[in-house]
N, CA, C and O of each residue as an XYZ file, in Angstrom:
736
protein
N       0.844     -1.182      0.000
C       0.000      0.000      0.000
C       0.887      1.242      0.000
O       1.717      1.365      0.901
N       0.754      2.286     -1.068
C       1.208      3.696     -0.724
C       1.466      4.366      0.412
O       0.515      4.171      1.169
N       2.223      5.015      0.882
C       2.312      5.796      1.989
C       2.058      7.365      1.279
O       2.831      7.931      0.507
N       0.602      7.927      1.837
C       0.357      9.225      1.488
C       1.014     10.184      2.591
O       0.777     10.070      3.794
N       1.868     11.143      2.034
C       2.531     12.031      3.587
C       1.499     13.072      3.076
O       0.884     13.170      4.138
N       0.965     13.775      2.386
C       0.450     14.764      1.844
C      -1.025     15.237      2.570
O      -1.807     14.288      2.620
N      -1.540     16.438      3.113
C      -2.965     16.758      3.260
C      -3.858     16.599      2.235
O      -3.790     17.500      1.398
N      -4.840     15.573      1.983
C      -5.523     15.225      1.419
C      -7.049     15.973      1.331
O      -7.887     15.250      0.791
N      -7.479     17.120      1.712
C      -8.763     17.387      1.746
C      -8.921     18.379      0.787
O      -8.230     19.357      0.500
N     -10.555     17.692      0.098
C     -10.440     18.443     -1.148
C     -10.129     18.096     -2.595
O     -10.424     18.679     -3.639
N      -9.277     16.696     -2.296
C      -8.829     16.356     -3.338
C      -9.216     15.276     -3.724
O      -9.447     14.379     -2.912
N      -9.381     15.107     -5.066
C     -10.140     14.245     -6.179
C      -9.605     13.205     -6.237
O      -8.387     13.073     -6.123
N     -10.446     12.232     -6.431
C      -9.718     10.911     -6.454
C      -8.869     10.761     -8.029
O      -9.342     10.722     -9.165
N      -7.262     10.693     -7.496
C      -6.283     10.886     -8.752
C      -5.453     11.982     -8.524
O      -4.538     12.415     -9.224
N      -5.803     12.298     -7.667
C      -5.088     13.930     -6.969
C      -3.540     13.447     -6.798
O      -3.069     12.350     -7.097
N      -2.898     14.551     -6.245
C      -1.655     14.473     -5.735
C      -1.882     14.017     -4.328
O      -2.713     14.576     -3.613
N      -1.106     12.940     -3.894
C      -1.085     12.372     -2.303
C      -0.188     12.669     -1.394
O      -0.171     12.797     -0.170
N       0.610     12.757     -2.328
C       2.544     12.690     -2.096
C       2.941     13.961     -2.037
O       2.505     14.635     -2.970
N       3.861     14.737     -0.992
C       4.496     15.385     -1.597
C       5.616     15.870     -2.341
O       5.982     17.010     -2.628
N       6.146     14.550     -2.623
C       7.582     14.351     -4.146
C       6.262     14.941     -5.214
O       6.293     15.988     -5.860
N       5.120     13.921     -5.170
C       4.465     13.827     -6.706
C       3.881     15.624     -6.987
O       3.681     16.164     -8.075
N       3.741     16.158     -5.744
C       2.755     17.477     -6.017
C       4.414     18.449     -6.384
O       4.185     19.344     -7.197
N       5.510     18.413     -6.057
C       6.425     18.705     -6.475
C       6.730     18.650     -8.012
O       7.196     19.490     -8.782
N       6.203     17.068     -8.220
C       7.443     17.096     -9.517
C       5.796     17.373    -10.367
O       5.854     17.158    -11.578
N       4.766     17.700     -9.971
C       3.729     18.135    -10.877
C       4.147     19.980    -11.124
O       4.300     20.424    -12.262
N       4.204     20.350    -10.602
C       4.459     21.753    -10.172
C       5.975     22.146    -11.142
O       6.138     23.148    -11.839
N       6.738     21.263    -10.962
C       7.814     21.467    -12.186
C       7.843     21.302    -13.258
O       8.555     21.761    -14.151
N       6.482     20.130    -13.226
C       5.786     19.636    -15.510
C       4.958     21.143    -15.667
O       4.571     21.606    -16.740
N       4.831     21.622    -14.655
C       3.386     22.287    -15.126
C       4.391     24.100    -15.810
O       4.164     24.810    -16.790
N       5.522     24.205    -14.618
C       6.202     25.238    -14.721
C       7.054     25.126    -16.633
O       7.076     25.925    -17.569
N       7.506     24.008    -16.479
C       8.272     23.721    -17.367
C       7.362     23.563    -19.156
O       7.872     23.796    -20.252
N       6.044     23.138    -18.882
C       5.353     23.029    -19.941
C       4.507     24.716    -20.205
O       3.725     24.810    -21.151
N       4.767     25.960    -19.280
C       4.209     26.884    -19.629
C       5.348     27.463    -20.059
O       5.195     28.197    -21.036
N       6.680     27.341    -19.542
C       7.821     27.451    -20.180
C       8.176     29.305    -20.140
O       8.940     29.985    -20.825
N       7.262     29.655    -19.050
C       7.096     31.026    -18.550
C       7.357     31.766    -17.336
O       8.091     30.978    -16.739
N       7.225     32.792    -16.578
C       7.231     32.763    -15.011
C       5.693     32.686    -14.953
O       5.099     33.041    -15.971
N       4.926     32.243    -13.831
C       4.074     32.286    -13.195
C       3.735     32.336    -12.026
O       4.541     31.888    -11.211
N       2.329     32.939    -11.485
C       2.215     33.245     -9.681
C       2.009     32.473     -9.162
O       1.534     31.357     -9.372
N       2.350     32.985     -8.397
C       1.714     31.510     -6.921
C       0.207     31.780     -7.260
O      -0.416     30.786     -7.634
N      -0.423     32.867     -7.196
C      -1.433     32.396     -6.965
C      -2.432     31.629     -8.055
O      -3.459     30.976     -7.871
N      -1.590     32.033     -9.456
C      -1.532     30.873    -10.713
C      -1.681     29.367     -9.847
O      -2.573     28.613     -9.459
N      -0.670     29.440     -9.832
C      -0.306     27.759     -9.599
C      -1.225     27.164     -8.848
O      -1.616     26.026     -9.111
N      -1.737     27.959     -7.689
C      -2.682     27.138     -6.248
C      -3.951     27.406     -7.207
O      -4.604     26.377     -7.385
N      -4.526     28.711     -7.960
C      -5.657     28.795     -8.336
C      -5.686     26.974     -9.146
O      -6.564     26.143     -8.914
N      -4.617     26.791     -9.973
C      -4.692     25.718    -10.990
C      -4.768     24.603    -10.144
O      -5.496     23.724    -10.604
N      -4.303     24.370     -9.156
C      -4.404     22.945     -8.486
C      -5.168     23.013     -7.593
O      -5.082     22.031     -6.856
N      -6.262     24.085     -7.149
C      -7.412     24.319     -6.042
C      -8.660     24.109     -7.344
O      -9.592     23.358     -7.057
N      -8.663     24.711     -8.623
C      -9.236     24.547     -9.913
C      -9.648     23.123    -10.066
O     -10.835     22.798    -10.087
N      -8.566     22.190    -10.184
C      -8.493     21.072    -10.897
C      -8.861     19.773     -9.187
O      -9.153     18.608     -9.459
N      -8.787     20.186     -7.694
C      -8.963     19.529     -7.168
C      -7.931     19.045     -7.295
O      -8.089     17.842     -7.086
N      -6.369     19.364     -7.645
C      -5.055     17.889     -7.726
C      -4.598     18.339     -6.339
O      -4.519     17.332     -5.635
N      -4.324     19.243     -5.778
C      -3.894     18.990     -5.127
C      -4.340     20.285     -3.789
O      -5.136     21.177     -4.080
N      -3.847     20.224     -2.682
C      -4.107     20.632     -1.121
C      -3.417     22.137     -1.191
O      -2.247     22.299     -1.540
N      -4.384     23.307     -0.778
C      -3.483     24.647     -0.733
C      -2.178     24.552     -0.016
O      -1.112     24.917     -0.511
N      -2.391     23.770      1.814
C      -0.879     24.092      2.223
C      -0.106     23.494      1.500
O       1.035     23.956      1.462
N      -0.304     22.675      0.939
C       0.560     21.314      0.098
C       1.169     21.763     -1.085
O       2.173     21.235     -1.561
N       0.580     22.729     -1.569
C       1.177     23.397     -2.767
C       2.287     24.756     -2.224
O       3.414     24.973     -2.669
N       1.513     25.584     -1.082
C       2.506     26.456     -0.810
C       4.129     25.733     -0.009
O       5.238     26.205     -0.260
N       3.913     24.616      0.888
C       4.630     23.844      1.154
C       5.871     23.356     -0.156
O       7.026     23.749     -0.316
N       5.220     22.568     -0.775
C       6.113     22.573     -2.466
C       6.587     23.528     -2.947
O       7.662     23.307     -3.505
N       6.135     24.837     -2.984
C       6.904     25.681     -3.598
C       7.926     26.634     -2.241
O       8.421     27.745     -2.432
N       7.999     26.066     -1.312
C       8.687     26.186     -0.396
C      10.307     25.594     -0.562
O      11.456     25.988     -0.360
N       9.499     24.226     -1.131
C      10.905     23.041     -0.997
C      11.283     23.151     -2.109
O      12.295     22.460     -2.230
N      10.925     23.856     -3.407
C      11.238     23.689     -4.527
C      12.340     24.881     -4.601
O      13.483     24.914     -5.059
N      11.714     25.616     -4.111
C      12.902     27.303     -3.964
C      14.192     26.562     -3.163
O      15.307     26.256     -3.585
N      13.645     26.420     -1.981
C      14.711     25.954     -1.104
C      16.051     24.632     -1.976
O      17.236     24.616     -1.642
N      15.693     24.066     -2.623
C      16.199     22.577     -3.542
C      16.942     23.676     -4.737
O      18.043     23.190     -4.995
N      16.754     24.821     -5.454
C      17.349     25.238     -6.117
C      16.224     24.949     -7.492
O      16.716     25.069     -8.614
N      15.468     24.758     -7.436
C      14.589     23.480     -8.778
C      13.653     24.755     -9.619
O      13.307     24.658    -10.796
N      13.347     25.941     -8.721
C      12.540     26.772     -9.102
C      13.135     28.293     -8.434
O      13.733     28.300     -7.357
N      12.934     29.299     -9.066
C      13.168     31.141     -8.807
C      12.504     31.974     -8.448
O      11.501     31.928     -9.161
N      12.429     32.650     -7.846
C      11.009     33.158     -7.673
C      11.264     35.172     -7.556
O      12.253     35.639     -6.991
N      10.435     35.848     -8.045
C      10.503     37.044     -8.321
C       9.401     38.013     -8.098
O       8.532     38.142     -8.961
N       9.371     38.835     -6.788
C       8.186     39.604     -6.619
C       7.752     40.453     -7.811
O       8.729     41.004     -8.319
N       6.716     40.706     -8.358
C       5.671     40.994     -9.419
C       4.899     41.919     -8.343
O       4.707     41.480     -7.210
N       4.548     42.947     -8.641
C       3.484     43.611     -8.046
C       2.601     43.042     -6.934
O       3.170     43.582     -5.986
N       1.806     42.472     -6.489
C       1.720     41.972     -5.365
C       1.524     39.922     -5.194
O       0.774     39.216     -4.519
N       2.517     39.654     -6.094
C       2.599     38.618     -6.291
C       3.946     37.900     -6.491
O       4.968     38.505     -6.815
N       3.894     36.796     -6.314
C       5.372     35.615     -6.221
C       5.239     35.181     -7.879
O       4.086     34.970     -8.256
N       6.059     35.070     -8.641
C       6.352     34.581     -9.815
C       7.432     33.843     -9.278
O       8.132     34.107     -8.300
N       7.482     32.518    -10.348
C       7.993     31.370     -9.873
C       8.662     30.839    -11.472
O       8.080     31.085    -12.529
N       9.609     30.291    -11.409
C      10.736     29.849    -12.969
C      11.460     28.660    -12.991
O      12.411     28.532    -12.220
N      11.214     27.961    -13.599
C      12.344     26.427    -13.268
C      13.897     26.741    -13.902
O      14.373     27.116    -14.973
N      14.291     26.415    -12.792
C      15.881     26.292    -12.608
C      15.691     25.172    -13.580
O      14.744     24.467    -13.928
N      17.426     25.319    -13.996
C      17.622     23.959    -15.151
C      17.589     22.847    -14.447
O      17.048     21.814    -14.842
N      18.088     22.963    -13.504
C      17.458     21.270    -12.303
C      16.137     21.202    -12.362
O      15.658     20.115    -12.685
N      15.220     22.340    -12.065
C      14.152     21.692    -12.032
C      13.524     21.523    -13.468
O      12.417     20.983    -13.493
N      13.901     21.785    -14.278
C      13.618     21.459    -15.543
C      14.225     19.892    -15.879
O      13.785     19.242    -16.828
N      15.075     19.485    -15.158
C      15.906     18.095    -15.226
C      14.535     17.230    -14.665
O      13.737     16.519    -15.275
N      14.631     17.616    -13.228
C      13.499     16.711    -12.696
C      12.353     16.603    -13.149
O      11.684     15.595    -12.924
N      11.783     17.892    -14.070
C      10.640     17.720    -14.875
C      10.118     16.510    -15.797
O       9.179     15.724    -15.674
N      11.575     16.767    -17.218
C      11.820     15.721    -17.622
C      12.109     14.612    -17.233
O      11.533     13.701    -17.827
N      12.838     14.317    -16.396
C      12.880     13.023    -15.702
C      11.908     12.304    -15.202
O      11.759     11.209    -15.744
N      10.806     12.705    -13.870
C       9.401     12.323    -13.595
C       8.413     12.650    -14.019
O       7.444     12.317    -13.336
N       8.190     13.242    -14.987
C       6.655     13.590    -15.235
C       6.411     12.334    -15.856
O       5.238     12.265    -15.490
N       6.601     11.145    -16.589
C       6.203     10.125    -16.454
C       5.400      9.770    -15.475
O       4.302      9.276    -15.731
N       5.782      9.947    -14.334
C       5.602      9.551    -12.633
C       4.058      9.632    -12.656
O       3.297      8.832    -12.112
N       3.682     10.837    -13.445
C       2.914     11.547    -13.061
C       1.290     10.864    -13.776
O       1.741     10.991    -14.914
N       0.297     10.459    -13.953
C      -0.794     10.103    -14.549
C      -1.024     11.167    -15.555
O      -0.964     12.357    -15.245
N      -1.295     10.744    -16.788
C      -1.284     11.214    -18.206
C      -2.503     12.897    -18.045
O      -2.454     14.114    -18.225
N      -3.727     11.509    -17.469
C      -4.419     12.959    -16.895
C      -4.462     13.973    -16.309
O      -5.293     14.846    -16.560
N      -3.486     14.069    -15.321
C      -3.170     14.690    -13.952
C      -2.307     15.658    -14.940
O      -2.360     16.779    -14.435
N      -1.603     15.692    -16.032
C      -0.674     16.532    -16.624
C      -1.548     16.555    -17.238
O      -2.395     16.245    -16.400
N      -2.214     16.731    -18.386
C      -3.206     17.653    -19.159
C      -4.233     18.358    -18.453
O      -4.433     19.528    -18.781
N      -4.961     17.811    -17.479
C      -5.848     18.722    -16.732
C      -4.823     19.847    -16.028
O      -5.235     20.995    -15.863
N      -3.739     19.541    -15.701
C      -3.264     20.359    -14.745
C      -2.729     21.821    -15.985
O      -2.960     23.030    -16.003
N      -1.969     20.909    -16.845
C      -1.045     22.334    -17.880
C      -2.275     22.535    -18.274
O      -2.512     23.505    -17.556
N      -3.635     22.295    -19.103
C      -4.258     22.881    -19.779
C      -5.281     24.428    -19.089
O      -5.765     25.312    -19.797
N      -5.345     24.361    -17.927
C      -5.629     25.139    -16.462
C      -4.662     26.161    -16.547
O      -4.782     27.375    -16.381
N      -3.491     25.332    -16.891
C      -2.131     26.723    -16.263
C      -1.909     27.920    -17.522
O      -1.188     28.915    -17.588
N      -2.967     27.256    -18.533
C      -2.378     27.703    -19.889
C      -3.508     28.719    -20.178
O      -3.421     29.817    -20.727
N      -4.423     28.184    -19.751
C      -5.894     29.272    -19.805
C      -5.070     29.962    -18.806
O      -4.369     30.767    -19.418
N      -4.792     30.021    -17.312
C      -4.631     31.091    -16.304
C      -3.606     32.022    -17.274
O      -3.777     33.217    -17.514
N      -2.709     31.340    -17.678
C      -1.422     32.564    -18.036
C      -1.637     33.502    -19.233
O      -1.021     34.552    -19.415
N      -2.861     32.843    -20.247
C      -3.388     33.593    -21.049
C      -4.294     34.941    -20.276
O      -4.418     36.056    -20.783
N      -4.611     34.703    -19.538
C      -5.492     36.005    -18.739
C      -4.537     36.436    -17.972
O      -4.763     37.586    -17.595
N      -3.438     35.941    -17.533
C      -2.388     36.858    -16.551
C      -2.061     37.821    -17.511
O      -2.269     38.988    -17.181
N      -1.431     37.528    -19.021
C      -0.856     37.948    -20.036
C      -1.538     39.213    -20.505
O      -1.109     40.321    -20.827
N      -3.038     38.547    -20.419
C      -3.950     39.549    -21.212
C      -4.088     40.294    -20.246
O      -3.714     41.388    -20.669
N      -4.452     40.433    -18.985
C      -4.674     41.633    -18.025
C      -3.878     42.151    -17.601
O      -4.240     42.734    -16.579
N      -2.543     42.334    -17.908
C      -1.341     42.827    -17.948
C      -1.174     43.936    -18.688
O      -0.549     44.906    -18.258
N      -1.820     43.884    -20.091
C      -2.092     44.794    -20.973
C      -3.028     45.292    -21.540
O      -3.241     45.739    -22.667
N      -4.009     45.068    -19.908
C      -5.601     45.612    -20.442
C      -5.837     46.590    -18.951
O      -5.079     46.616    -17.981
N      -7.106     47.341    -19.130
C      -7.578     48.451    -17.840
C      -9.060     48.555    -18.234
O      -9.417     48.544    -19.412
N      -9.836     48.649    -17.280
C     -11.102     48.678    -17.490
C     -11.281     49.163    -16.230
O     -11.265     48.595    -15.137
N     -11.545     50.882    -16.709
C     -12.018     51.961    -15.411
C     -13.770     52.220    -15.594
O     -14.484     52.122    -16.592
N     -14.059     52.555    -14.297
C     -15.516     52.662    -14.042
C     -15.290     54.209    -13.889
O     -14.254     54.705    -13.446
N     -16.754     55.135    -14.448
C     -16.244     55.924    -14.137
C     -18.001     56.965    -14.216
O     -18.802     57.170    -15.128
N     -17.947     57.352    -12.846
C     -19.705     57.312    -12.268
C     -19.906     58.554    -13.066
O     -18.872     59.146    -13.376
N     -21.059     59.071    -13.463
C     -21.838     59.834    -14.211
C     -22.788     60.495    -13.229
O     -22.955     60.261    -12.032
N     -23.303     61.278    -13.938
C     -24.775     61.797    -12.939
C     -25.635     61.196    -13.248
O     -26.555     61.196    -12.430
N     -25.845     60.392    -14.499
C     -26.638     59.497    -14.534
C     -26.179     58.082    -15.269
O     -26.167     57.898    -16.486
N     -25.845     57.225    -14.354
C     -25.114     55.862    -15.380
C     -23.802     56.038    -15.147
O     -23.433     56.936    -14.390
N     -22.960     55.243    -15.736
C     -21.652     55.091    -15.790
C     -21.124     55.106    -17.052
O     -21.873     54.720    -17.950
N     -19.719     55.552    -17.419
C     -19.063     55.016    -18.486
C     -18.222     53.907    -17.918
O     -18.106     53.827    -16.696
N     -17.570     52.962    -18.790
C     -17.054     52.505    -18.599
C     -15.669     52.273    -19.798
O     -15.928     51.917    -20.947
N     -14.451     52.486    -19.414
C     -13.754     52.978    -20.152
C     -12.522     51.760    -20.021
O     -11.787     51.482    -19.073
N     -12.637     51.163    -21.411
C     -11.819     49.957    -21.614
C     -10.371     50.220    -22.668
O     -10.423     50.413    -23.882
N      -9.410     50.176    -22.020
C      -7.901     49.856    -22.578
C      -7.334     48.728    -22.850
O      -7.387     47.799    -22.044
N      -6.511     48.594    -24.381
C      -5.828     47.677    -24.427
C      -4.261     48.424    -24.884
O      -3.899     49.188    -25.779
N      -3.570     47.698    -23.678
C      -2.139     48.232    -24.228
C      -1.074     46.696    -24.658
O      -1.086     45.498    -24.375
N      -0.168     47.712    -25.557
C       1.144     46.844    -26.158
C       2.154     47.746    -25.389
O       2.328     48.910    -25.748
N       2.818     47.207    -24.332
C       3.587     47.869    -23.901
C       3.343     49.145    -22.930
O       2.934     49.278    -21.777
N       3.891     50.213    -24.174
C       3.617     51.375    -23.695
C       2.537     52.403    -24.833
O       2.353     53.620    -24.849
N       2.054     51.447    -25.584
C       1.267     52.218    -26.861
C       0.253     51.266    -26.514
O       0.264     50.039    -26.415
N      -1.075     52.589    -26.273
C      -2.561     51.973    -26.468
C      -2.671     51.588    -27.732
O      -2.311     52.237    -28.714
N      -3.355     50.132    -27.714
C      -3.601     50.172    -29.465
C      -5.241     50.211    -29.338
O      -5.896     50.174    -30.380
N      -5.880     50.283    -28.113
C      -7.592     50.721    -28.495
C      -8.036     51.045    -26.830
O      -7.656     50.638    -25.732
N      -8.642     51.619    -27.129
C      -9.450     52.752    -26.018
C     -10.758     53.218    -26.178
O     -10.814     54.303    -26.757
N     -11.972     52.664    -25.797
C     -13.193     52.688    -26.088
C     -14.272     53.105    -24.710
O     -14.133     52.757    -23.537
N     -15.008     53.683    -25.119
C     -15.849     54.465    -24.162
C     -17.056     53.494    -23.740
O     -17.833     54.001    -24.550
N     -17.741     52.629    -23.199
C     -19.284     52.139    -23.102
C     -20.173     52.994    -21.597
O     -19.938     53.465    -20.484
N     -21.310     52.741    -22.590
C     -22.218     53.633    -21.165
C     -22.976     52.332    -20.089
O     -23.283     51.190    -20.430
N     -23.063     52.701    -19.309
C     -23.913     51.370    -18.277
C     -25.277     52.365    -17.291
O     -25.313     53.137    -16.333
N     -25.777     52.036    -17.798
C     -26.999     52.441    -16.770
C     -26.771     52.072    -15.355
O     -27.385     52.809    -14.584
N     -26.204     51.327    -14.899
C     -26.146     50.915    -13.645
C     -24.789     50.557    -13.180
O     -23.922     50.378    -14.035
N     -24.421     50.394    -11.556
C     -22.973     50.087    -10.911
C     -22.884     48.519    -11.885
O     -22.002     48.141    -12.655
N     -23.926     47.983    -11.551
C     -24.153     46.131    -11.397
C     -23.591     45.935    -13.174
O     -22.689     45.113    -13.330
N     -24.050     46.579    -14.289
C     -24.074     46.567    -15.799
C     -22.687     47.023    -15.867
O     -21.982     46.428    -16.683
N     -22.148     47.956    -15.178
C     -20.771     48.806    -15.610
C     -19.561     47.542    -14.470
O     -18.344     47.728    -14.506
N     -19.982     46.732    -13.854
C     -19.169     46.165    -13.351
C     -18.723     44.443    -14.493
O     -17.780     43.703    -14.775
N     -20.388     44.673    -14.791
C     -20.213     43.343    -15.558
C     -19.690     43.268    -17.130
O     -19.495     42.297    -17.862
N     -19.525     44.873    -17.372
C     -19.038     44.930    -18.500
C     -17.400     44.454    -18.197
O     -16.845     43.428    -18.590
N     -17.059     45.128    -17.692
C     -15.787     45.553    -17.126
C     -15.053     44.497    -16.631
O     -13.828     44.607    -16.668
N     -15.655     43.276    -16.075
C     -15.407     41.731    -15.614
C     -15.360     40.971    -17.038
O     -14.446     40.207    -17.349
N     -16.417     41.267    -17.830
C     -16.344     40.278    -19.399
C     -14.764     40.780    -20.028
O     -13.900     40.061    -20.530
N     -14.744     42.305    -19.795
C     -13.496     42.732    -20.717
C     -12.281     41.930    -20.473
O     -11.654     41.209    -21.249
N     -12.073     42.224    -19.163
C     -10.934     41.928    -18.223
C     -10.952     40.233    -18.274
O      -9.928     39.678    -17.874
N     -11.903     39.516    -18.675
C     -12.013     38.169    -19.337
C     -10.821     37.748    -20.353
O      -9.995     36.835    -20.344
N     -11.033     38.560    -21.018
C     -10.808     38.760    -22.842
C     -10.610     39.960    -23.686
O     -11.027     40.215    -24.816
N     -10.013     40.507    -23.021
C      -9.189     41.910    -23.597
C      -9.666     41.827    -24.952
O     -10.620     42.398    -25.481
N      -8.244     40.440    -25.744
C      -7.674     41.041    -26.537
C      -8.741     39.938    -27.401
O      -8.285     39.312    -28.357
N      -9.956     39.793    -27.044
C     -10.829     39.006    -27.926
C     -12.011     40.540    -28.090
O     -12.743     40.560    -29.080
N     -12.064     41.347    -27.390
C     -12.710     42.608    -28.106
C     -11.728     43.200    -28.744
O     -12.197     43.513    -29.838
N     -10.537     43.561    -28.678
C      -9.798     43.788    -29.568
C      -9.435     43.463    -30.699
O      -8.865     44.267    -31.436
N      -9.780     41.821    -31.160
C      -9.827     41.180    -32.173
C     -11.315     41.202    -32.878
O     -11.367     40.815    -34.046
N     -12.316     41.559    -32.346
C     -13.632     41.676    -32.255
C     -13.809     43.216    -33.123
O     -14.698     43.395    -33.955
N     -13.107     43.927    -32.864
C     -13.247     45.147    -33.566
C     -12.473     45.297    -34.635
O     -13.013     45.940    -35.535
N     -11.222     44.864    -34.880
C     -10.550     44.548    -36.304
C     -11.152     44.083    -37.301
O     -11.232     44.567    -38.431
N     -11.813     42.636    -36.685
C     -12.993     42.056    -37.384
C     -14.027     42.828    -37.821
O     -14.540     42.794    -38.939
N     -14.316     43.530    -36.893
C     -15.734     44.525    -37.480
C     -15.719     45.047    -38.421
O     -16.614     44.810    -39.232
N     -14.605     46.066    -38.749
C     -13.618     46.592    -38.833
C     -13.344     46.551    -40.514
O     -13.115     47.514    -41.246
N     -13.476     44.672    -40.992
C     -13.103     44.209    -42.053
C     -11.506     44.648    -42.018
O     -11.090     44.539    -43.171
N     -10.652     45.018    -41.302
C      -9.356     44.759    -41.916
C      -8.332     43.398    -41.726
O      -7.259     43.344    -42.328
């Protein structure tokens, strides 16, 4: 029988038990986005998917810094995290280890999150109260050049919030949305 050392609550049957396995998941997952990402990426993706236990993940990325395997870099109010070429070794090496499923549910999670880290990085969506209604005033930037800046009206807080939540969804899918319109 297995010996589980890992906090188990919460987690799906197929989850991470172990904490080697929630480790060397955390280094397929780093290594297959092939990017930096947050902590709170990473726990959203394995609290998401049910693989694995919040302390259990902050724990891992404890031992992973500490082991040399992963980097980590304050971001605005967040931990970004990078595989060391060791932990890129151990990646390759165990992710075998790992159940076929447990690595596609897990990277395909990390890959949607980093697409919206990416995109809200270079998007803003200000509320901005009226005497009657709201505008709501949506940015998309490249860098340091807006490439679109659009005005919408909302009759209400509740309408101007939910605009503003869809944007911040999908930036750069209204941005592609209006090119399209657009015909160019």
């Amino acid at each position: 029988m297995e010996h589980y050392d890992a906090l188990t609550g919460g987690i799906v049957l197929g989850g991470m038990r172990t904490k080697g396995d929630i480790r060397v998941l955390l280094c397929y997952i780093l290594k297959s986005l092939d990017a930096p990402f947050s902590k709170s990426g990473l726990n959203e993706v394995l609290q998401t998917t049910s693989l694995a236990n919040f302390f259990e993940v902050n724990d891992a990325l404890s031992a992973l810094l500490e082991a040399g395997l992963i980097v980590s870099e304050k971001r605005e109010s967040d931990e970004y995290f990078t595989l060391t070429d060791a932990g890129r070794d151990v990646a390759d090496r165990l992710d075998t280890d790992l159940p076929k499923d447990v690595r596609k549910t897990a990277v395909a999670c990390a890959m949607s999150l980093l697409a919206k880290e990416r995109a809200a990085r270079g998007a803003d969506a200000r509320i901005i109260r009226l005497e009657k209604g709201y505008h709501v005033q949506l940015t998309v930037r490249e860098r340091d050049t807006v490439m679109m800046q659009t005005l919408l009206y909302a009759a209400d807080s509740i309408q101007a919030n939910a605009i503003a939540d869809a944007f911040m969804n999908d930036p750069a899918g209204l941005y592609r949305g209006v090119i399209n319109a657009l015909n160019l």
